[in-house]
N, C-alpha and C positions, 0 to 999 in steps of 0.2 A: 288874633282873630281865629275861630275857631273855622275846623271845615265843616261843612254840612253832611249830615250822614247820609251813608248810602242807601237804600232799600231795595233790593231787589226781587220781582218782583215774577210769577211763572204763572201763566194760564193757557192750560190744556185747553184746546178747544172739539168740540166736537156739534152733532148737528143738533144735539136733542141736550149738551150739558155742557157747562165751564167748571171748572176746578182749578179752585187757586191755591196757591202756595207761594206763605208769605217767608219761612226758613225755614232751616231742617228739623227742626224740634217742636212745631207745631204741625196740628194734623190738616191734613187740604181741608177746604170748604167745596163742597158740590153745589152748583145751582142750576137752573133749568136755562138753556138759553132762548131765551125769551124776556117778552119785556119782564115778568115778575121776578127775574133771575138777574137780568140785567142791572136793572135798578139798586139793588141793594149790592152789588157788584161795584161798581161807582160810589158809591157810599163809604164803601168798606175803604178803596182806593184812596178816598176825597180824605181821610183821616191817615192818612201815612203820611199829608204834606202838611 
């Protein structure tokens, strides 16, 4: 049986932006925090499981 991999997983938060960062060799994604920011935020998340 194999183990499941791990993802780990960094979001800066602040009041007006999210940035995520998904490992060290990809560049962060900025988004607005807010619902337009949010949402595709969740999305991005929903496809790492």
């Amino acid at each position: 049986m194999n183990a499941p991999e791990l993802v780990f997983v960094g979001i800066d938060v602040s009041k007006d932006t999210l940035e995520l960062a998904l490992d060290d060799h990809s560049p962060t994604r900025r988004m607005s925090n807010d619902v337009t920011g949010i949402a595709p935020l969740g999305e991005e998340l929903l496809r790492l499981v």
